[in-house]
C-alpha positions as CSV (number, residue, x, y, z in Angstrom):
1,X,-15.2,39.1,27.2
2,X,-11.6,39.5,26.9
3,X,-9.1,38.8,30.6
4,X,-5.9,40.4,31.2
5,X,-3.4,37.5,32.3
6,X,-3.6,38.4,35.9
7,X,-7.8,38.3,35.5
8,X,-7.3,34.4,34.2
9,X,-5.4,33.5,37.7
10,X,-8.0,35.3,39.9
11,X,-10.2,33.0,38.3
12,X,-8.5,29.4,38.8
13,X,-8.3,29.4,42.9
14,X,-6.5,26.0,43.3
15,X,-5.5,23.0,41.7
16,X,-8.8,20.7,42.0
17,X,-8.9,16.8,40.6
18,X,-11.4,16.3,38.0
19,X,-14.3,13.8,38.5
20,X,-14.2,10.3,37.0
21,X,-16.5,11.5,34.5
22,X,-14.9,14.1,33.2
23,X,-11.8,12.1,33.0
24,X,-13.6,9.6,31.0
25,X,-15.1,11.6,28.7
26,X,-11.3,13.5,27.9
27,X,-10.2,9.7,27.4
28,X,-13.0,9.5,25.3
29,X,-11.5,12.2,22.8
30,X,-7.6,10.6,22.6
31,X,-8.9,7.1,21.9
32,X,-11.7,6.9,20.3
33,X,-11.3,10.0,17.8
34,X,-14.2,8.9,15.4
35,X,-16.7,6.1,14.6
36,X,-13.5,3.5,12.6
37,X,-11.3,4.0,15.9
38,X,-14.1,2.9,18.2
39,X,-14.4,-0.7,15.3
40,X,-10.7,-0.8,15.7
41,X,-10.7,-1.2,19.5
42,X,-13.8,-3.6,19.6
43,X,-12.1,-6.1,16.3
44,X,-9.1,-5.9,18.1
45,X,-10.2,-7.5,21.3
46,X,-12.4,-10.1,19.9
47,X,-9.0,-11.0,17.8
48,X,-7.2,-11.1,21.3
49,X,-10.3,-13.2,22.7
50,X,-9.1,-15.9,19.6
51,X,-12.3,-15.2,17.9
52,X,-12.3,-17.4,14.6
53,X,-15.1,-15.7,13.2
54,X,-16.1,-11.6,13.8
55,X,-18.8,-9.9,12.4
56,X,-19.1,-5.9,12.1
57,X,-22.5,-4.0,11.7
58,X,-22.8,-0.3,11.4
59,X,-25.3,2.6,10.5
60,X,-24.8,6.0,9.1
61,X,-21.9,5.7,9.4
62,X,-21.3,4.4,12.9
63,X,-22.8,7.2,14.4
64,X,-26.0,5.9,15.1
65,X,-24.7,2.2,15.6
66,X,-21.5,0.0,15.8
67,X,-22.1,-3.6,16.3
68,X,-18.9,-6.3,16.7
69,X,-20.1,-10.0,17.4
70,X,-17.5,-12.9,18.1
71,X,-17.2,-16.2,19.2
72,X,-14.1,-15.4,21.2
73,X,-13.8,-16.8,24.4
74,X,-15.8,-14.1,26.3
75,X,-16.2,-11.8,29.5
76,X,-16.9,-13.8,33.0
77,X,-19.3,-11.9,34.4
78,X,-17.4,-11.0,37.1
79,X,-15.0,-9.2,35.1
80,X,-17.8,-7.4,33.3
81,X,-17.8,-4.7,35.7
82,X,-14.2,-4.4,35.9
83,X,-14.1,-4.4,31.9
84,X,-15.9,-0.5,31.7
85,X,-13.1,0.8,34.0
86,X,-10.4,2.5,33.2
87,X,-7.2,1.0,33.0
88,X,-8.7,-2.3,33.7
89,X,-7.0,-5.4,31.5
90,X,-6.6,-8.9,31.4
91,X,-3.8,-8.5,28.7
92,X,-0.8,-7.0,30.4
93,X,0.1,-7.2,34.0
94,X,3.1,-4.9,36.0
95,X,5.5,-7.1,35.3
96,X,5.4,-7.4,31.3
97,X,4.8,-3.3,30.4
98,X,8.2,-4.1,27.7
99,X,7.0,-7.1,26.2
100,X,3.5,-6.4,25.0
101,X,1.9,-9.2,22.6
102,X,-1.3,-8.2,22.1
103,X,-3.7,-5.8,20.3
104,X,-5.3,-4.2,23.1
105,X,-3.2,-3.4,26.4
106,X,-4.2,0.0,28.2
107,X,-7.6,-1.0,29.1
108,X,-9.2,2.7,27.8
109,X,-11.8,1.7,25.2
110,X,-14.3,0.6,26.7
111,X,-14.8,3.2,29.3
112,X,-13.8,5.3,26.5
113,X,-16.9,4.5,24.6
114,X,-19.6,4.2,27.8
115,X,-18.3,8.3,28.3
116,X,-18.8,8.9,24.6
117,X,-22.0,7.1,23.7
118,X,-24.5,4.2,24.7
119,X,-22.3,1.1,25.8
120,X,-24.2,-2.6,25.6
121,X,-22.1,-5.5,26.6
122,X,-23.2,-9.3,26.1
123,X,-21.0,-11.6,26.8
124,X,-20.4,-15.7,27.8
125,X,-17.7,-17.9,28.6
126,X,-17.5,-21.8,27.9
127,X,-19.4,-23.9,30.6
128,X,-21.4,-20.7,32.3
129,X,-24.8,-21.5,32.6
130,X,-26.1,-18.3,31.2
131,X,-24.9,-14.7,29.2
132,X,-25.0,-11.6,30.6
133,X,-25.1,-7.6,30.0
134,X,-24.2,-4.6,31.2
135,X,-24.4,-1.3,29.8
136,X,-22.9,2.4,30.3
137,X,-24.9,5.8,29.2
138,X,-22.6,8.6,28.7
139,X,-20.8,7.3,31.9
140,X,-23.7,6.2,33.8
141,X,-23.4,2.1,34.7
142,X,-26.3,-0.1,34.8
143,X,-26.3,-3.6,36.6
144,X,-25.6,-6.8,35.5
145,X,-28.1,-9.1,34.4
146,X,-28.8,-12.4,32.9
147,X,-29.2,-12.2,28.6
148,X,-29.7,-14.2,26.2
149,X,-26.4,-15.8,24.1
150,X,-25.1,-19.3,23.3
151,X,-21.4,-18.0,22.5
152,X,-19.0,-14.9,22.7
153,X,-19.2,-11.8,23.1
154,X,-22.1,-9.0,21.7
155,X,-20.6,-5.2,21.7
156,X,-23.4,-2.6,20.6
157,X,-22.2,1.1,20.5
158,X,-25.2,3.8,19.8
159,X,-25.3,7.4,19.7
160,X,-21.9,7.2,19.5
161,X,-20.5,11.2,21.1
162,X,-24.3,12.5,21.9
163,X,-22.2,13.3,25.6
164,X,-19.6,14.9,23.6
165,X,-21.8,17.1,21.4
166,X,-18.5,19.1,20.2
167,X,-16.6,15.9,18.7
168,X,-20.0,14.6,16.7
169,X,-20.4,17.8,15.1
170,X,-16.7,17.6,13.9
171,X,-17.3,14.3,12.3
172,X,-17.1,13.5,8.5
173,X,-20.3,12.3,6.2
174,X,-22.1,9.6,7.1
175,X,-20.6,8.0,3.7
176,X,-16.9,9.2,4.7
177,X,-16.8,7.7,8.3
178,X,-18.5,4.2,6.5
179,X,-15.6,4.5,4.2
180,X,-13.0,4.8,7.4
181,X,-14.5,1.8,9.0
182,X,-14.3,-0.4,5.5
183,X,-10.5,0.6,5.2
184,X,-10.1,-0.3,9.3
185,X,-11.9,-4.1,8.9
186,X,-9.7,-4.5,5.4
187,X,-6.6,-3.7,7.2
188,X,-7.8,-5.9,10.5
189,X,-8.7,-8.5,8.2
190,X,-5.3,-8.5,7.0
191,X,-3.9,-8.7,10.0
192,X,-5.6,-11.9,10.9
193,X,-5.7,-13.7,8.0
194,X,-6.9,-17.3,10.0
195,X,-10.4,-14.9,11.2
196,X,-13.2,-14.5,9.3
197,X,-14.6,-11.4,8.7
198,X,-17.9,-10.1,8.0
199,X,-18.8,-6.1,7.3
200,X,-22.3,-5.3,7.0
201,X,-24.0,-1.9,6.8
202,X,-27.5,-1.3,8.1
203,X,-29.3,1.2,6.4
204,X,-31.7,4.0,8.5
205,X,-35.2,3.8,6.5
206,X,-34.6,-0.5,6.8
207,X,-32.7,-3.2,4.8
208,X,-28.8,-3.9,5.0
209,X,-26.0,-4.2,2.8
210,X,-22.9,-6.6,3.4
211,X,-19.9,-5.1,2.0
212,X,-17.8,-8.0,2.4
213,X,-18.0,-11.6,3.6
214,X,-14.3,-14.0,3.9
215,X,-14.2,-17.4,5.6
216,X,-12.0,-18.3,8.5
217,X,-8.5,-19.4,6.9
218,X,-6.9,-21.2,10.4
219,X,-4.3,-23.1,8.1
220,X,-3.0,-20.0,6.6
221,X,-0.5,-19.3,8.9
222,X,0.0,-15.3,9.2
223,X,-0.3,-15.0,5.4
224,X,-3.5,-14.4,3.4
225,X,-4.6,-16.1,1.3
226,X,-4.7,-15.2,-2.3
227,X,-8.4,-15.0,-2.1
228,X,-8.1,-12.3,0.4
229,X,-6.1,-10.2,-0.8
230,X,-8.0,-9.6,-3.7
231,X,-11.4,-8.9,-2.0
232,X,-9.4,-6.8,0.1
233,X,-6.7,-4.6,-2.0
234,X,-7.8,-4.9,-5.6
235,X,-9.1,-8.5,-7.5
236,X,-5.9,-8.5,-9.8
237,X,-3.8,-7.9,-6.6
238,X,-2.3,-11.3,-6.4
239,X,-1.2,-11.9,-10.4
240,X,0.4,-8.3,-10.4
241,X,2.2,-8.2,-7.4
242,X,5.8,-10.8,-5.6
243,X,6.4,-12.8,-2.5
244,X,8.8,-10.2,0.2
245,X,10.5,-12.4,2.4
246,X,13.8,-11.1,4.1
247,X,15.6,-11.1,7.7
248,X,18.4,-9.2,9.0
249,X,19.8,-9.9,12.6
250,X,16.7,-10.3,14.4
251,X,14.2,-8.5,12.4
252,X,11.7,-10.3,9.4
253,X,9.8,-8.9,7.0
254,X,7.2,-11.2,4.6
255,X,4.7,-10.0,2.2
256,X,3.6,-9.1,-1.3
257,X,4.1,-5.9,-2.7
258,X,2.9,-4.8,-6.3
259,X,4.7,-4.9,-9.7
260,X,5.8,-1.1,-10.4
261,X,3.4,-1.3,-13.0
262,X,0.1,-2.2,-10.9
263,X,-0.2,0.9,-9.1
264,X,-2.9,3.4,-7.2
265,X,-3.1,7.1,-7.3
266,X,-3.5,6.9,-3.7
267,X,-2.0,4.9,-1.3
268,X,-5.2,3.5,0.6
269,X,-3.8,-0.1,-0.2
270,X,-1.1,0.2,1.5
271,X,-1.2,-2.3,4.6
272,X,1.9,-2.5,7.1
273,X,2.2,-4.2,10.2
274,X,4.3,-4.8,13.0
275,X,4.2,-8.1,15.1
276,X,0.6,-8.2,14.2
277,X,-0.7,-4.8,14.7
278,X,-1.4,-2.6,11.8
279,X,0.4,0.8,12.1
280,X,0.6,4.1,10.1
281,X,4.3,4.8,11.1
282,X,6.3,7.2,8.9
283,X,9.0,5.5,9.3
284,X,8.1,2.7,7.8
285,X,6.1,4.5,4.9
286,X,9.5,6.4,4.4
287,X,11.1,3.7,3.7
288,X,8.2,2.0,1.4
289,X,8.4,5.2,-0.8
290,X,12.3,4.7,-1.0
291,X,12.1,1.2,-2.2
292,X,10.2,2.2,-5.1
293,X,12.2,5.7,-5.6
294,X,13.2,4.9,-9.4
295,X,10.3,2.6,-10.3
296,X,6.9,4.9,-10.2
297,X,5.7,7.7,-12.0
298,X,4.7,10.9,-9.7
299,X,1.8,10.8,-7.5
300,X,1.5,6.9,-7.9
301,X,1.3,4.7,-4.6
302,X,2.3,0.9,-4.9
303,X,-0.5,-1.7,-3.3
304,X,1.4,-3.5,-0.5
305,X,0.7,-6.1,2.5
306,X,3.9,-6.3,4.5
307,X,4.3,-8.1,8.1
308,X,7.4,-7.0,10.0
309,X,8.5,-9.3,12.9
310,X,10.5,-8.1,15.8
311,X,11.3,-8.5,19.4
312,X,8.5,-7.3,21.6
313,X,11.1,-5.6,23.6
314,X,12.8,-4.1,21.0
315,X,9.5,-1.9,20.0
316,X,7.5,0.7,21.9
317,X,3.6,0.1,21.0
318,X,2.9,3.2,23.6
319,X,3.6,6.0,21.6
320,X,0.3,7.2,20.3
321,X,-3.0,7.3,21.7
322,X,-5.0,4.5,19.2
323,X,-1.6,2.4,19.2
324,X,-1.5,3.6,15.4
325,X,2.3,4.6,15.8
326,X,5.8,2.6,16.7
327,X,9.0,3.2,17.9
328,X,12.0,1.2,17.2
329,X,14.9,0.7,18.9
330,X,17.2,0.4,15.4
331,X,15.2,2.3,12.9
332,X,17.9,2.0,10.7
333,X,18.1,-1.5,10.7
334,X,14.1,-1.5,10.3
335,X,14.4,0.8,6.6
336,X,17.3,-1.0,5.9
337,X,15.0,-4.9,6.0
338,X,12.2,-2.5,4.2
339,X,14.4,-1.1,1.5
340,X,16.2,-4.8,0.6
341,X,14.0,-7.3,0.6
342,X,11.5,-4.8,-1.7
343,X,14.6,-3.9,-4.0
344,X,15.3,-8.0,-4.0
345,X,11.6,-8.9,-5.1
346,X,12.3,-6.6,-7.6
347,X,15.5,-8.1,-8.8
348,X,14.1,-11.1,-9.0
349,X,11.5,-10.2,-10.8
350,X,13.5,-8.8,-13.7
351,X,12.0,-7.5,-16.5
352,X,8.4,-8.6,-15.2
353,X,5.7,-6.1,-16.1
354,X,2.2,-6.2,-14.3
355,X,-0.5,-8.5,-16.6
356,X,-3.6,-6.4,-15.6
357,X,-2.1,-4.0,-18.1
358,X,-2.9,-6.2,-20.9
359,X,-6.0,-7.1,-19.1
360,X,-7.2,-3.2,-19.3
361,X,-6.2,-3.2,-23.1
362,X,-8.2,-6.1,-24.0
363,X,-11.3,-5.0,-22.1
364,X,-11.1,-1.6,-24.1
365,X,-10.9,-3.7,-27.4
366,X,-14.1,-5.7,-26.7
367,X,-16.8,-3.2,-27.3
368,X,-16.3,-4.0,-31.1
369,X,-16.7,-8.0,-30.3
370,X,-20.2,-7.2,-28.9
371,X,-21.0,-5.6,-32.4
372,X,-19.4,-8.3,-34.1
373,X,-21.8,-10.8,-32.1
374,X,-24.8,-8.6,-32.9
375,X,-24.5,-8.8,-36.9
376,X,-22.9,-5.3,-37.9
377,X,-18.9,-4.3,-37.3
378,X,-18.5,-0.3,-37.9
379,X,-15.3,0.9,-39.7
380,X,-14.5,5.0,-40.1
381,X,-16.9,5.3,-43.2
382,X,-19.1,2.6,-43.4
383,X,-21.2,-0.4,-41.5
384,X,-20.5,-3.9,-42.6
385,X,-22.8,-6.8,-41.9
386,X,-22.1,-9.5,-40.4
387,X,-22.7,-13.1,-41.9
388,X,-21.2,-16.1,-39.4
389,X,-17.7,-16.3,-39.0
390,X,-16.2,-16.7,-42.5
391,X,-18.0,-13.8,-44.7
392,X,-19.3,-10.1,-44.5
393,X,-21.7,-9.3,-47.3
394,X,-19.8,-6.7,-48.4
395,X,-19.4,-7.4,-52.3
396,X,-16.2,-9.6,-51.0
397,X,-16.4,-13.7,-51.3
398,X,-15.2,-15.8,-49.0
399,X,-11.7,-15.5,-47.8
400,X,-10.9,-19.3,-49.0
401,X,-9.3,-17.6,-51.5
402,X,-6.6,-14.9,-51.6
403,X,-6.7,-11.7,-53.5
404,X,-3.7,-11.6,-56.0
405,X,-2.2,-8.8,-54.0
406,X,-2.0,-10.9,-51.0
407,X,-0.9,-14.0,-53.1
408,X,2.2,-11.8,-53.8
409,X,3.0,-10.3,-50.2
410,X,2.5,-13.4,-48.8
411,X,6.3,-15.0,-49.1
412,X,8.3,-12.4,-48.2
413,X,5.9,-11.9,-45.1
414,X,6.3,-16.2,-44.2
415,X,10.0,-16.6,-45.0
416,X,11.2,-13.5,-42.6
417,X,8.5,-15.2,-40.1
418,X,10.7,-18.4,-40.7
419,X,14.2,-16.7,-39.9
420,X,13.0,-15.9,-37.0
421,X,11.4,-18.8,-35.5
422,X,13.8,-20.1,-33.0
423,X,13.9,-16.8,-31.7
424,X,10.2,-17.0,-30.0
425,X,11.9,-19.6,-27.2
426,X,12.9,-16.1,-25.0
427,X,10.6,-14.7,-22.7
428,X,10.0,-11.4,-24.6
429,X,10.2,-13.4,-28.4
430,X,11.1,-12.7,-31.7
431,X,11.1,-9.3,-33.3
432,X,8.4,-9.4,-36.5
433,X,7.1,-5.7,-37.3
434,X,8.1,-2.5,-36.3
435,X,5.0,0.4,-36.4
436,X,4.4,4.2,-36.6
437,X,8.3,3.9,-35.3
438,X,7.7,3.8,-32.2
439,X,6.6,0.2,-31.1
440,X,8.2,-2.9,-31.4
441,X,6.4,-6.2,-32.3
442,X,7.6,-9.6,-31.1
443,X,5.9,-13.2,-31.2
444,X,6.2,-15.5,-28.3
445,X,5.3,-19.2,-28.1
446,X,1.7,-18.3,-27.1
447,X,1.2,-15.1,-28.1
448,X,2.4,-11.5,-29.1
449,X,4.3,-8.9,-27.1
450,X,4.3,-5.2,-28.1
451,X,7.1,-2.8,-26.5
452,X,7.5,0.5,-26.4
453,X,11.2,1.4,-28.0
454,X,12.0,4.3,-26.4
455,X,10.5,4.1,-22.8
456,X,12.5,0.2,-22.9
457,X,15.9,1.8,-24.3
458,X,15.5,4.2,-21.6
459,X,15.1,1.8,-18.7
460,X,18.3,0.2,-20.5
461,X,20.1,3.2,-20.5
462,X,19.5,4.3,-16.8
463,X,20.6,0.9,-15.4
464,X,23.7,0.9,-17.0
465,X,24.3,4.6,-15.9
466,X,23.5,3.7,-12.3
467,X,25.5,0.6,-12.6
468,X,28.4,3.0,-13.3
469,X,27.9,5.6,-11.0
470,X,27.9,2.5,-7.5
471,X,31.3,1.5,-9.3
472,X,32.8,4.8,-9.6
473,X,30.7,6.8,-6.0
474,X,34.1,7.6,-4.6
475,X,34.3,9.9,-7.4
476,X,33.6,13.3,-5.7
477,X,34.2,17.0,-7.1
478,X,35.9,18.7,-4.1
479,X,34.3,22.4,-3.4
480,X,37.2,25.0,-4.5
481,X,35.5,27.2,-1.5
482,X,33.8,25.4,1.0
483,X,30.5,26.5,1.6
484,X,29.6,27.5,5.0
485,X,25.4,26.7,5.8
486,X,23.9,27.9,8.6
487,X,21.5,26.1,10.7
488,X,19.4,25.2,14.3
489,X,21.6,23.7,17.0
490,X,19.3,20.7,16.4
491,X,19.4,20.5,12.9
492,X,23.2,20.3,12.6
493,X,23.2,17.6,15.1
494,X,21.1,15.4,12.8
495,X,23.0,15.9,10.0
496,X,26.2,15.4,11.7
497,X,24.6,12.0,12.4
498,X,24.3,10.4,9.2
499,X,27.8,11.9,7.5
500,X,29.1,8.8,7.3
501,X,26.0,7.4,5.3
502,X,26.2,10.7,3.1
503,X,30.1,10.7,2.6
504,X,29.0,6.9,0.8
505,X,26.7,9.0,-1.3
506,X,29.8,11.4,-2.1
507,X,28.6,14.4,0.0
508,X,31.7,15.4,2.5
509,X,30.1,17.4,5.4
510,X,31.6,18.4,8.4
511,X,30.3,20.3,12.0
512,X,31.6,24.0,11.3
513,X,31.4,25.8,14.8
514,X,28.3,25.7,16.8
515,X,24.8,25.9,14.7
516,X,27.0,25.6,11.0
517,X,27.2,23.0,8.1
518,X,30.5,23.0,6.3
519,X,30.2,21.2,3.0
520,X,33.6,20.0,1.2
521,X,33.1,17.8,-1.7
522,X,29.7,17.0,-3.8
523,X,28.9,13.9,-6.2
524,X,30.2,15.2,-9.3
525,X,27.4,13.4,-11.0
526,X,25.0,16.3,-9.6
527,X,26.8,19.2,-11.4
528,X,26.8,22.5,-9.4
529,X,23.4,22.1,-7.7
530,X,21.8,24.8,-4.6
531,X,23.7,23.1,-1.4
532,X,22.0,24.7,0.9
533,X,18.4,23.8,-0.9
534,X,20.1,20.2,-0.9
535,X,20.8,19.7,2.8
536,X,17.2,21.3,3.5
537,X,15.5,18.6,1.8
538,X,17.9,16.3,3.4
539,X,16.7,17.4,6.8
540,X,13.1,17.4,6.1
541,X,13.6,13.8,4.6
542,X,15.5,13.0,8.3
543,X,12.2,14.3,10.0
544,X,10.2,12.0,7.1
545,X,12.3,8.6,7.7
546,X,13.9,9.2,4.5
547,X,17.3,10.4,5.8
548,X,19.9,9.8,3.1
549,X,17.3,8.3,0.7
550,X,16.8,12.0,-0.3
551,X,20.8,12.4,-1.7
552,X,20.2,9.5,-3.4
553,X,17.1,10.2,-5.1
554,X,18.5,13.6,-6.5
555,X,21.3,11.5,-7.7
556,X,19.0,8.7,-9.5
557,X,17.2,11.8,-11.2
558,X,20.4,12.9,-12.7
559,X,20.8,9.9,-14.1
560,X,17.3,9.6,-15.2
561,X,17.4,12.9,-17.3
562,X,20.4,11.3,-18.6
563,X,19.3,8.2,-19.9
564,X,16.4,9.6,-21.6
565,X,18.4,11.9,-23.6
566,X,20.7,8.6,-24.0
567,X,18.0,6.2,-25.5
568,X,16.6,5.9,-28.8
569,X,13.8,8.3,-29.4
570,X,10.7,7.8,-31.4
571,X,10.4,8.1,-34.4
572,X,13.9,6.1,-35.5
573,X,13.4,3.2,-37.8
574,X,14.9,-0.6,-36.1
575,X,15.8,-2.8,-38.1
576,X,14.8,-6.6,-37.0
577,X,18.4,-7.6,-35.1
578,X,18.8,-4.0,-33.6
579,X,14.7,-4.9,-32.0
580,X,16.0,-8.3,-31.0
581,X,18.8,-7.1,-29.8
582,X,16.7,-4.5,-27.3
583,X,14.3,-7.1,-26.5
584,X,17.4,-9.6,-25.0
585,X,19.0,-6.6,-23.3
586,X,15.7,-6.4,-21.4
587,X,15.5,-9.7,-20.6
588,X,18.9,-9.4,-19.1
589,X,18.4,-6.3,-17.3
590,X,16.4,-5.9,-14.2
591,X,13.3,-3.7,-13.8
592,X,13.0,-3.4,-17.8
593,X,9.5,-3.7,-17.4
594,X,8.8,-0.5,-16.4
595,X,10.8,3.0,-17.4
596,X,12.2,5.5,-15.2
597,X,8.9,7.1,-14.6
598,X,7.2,4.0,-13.7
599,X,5.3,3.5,-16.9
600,X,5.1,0.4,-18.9
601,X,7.4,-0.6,-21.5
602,X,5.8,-3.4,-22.7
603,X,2.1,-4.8,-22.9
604,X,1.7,-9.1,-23.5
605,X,-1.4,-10.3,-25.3
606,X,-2.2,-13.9,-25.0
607,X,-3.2,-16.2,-28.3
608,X,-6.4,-17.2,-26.9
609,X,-7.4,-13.8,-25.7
610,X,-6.3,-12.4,-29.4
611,X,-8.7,-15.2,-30.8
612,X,-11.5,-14.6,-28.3
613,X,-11.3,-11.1,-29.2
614,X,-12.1,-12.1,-33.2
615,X,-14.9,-14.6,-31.9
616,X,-13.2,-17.6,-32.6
617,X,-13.5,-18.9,-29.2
């Protein structure tokens, strides 16, 4: 059936207040959207109850059960009543609404969850002489009575939405939402590093899994520790990634963020939080993407753990429903600290490339050691066998001896190796071999380092361009016609904002009437580009968190395309001093270990890895 407007108003008579039910079960909807939000809530107060040790059960996947046990410091059990109402905390009071330190503050989750499912709560304080429970069904509230627990606090959610029949049908997979709750206890455990965690999945037909066990750290301060973040981000996370540690004026950022090498092809891994609480704030992943602008390939996402500090009053934490957004009162200030301290780690890195590279090229090379071990080594055309370390039976004696033809290559081979020995003291070594013109060889102390000439060159090349263009950015090309761009009211306004920041970059614009863009001068580095197209992505960068990062970026491009037609190409022969030549530029240049498109441009092979490779080991 299908009302005219005026047939919708004959319909709604007055303006009538909607039961406490139905209240709660809207609530429901904002807070807990699915099965992970309801885990984040529950982990999040056992961390504000100083839990040192949480455990989180869970079956398909958290719609049939959600399970968080602590030893926390529990629910009185005259508070246990008081804890399933709404708006009903013991973590803020009227008077501290701006200065918000923990997790949890609004007192919606719980009520939340008794509207949306079946609600169990266990709970015991130090020196009570007995636990006890209460529990809510789709709203309705039991009484309290005695139970059965030495410690903490027991939270069991089941038939999680059954009274909201229209939000459990919109629900993922079972093996989706047990995904979403993994990522949501990684991310928690991150954020309380001195906590131990335990994540355990039940299955329906019996049996269990546990997906991940860490100890309590209470010494770690508000790091991880090494440990933990490879269980939790990726187990060569801590070798391939440096130390973030920066302050500007009242804000502090600490961390680890991954080499430009050591990358994902989606950004999962990505943990950030805010004094303490981990957010999904564009803002902040803005400025994350900006910091590594000019170091990944495409569609490549760097693994990061990053804790930003900053006055509680400084930040709004009440901007989004699950607290999974922030506001802050000198966003600028907050993607400058971001920006700095990642672009300093990366300085200081210098030519540093991630090891798990080497790692993944020695793994692929093993598959012949296991036929080595096994008696036969393959070759293109034929199968050789395999007789102890020293001989193949392969009509050939015993290496003890050399074949003339090796005899004769042998000292011209040794006395270039000679020439070049003091050379193997710096980091990247001494130049030996070049092959297929293309990759460099060079031998180090404790093993060999191959580099790729032309992805290196170009790193070398763009530097030195970039270099140029921050000493000479005042250089503009002024617009014989100034072009006129149209825009919203709204849109000029923001842009008009930041012309200070983008007259730095070399772009002179300047408010032209009322809802118009006039644009005087361009960076001459950028040719004749579409203006128009170029403050458009400006703008949607603005809406982003990018705001000038986009100028620059289509400026660092320029430069890219640049360098690579710059560098040497493939294909040219080196002689020895021009490869050790490239290989001390690199060492002198930061970021050389990757190219502009985030690629490697070298790979490091250990000796003993080399030797375990041929079984000598």
């Amino acid at each position: 059936m299908c009302f005219l407007r005026h047939d919708r108003f004959k319909l709604v008579q007055k303006i009538k207040k909607l039961s406490e039910h139905s209240i709660n079960r809207i609530a429901a909807g904002e807070v807990i959207e699915r099965p992970a939000s309801a885990v984040k809530e529950l982990v999040e107060n056992s961390i504000d109850a100083g839990a040192n040790q949480i455990e989180v059960i869970f079956s398909e996947g958290g719609k049939s059960l959600l399970k968080v046990v602590d030893d926390g410091i529990g629910i009185a059990r005259m508070d246990l009543s008081l804890a399933i109402q709404r708006h009903a905390t013991s973590k803020i009071t009227d008077l501290n609404l701006d200065d918000i330190k923990t997790l949890g503050f609004r007192g919606e989750a719980l009520p939340s969850m008794g509207a949306a499912g079946s609600l169990s709560i266990t709970s015991r304080v130090e020196g009570s002489e007995s636990a006890f429970n209460i529990r809510v069904d789709a709203g309705v509230v039991s009484d309290i009575k005695p139970a059965a627990l030495s410690k903490g606090t027991i939270v069991e959610l089941t038939r999680l939405f059954h009274a909201t029949p229209a939000r459990l049908k919109f629900l993922r997979t079972d093996r989706s939402e047990a995904r979403a709750i993994t990522d949501m206890v990684r991310s928690l455990a991150l954020a309380a590093p001195e906590v131990g965690f335990t994540l355990i999945e039940q299955y329906p037909e019996g049996g269990q899994r546990k997906v991940f066990s860490l100890e309590p750290h209470p010494d770690t301060g508000k790091l991880p520790t090494n440990e933990r973040l490879n269980r939790l981000l990726d187990k060569g996370f801590a070798e391939n990634s440096f130390m973030v540690n920066y302050q500007i004026e009242e804000a502090e950022i600490v961390g680890f963020c991954s080499l430009p090498t050591f990358t994902k092809g989606i950004s999962n891994s990505q943990f950030l939080f805010v004094n303490g609480r981990p957010v999904k704030d564009r803002l902040l992943q803005g400025a994350l993407r900006g910091a590594y602008v000019d170091h990944l390939a495409k569609n490549k996402y760097p693994l990061v753990v990053l804790y930003l500090t900053y006055p509680a009053d400084l930040v709004d934490v009440n901007v989004h429903p699950t607290k999974a957004e922030v506001r802050f009162r000198n966003p600028g200030l907050i993607r400058a600290l971001i920006v700095k301290s990642i672009h300093e780690g990366l300085q200081r890195e210098g030519h540093r490339s991630a090891p798990a590279i080497s790692s993944q090229l020695l793994g692929k090379a093993r598959p012949g050691l296991d036929n080595y071990r096994q008696g036969q080594v393959t070759t293109e055309n034929r199968t050789i066998s395999v007789q102890g370390d020293d001989s193949v039976s392969d009509g050939m004696n015993k290496l003890d001896e050399f074949p003339p033809w090796l005899e004769n290559a042998l000292p011209s081979i040794t006395s270039s190796l000679v020439e070049s020995e003091n050379d193997y003291r710096y980091p990247l070594g001494a130049a030996i071999v070049q092959f297929h013109k293309k990759f460099i060889v060079s031998q180090t102390p404790n093993g060999i380092i191959v580099v790729d000439q032309h992805a290196a060159h170009e790193r070398l090349v763009y530097e030195k361009l970039k270099k140029q263009f921050v000493e000479k950015r005042s250089e503009t090309k002024r617009l014989l016609v100034p072009e006129i761009i149209e825009f919203a009211t709204s849109e000029v306004e923001l842009i008009i904002e930041i012309k200070d920041e983008l007259a730095q970059l070399g772009l002179v614009v300047e408010e032209f009437g009322q809802g118009a863009i006039c644009v005087r001068e361009i960076p001459s580095l950028l040719g004749n580009p579409d203006v128009k197209s170029l403050l458009q992505d400006i703008l949607e960068g603005l809406i982003e968190g990018n705001s000038t990062n986009i100028v620059e970026q289509k400026i660092n491009e320029v430069i890219s395309r640049m360098s690579c037609h710059g560098s040497i190409r493939a294909g040219r022969t080196l002689t020895i001093p021009e490869m050790n030549e490239l290989l001390r530029e690199m060492e002198k240049t930061p970021h050389s270990g990757q190219c502009n498109h985030g690629r490697p441009t070298y790979i490091e092979m250990k000796l003993a890895d080399i030797e375990r490779l041929f079984g000598r080991t």
